[in-house]
C-alpha positions in Angstrom: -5.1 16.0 -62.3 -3.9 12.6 -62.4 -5.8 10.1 -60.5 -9.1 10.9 -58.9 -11.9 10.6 -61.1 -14.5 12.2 -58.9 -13.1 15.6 -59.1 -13.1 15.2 -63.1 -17.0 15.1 -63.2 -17.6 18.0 -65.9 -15.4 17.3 -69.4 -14.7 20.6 -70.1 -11.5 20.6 -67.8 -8.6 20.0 -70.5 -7.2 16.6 -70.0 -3.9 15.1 -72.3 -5.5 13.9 -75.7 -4.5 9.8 -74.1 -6.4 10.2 -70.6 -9.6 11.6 -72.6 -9.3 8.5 -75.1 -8.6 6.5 -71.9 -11.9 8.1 -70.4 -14.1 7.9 -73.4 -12.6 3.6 -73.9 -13.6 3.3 -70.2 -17.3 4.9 -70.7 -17.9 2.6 -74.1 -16.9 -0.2 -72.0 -19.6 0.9 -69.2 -22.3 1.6 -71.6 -22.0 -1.6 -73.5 -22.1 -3.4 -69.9 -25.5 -1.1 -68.7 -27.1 -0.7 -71.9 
C-alpha cells in the first residue's frame, strides 16, 4: 500500500508504474551516496 516502506521489502508485490520509478529514483540516489 501507500506509505510504509517496510512492508514493501520484496518487489514482486505490483506497485503503480510512478511509485516503482519513485522506488527505483530513491535506490539510485542511495547507491550513488553508499557506493
Amino acid at each position: 500500500g501507500n506509505g510504509g516502506l517496510n512492508n514493501n521489502n520484496n518487489m514482486n508485490i505490483p506497485m503503480a508504474p510512478s511509485t516503482r520509478i519513485l522506488a527505483m529514483n530513491m535506490i539510485g540516489d542511495l547507491m550513488r551516496k553508499v557506493g
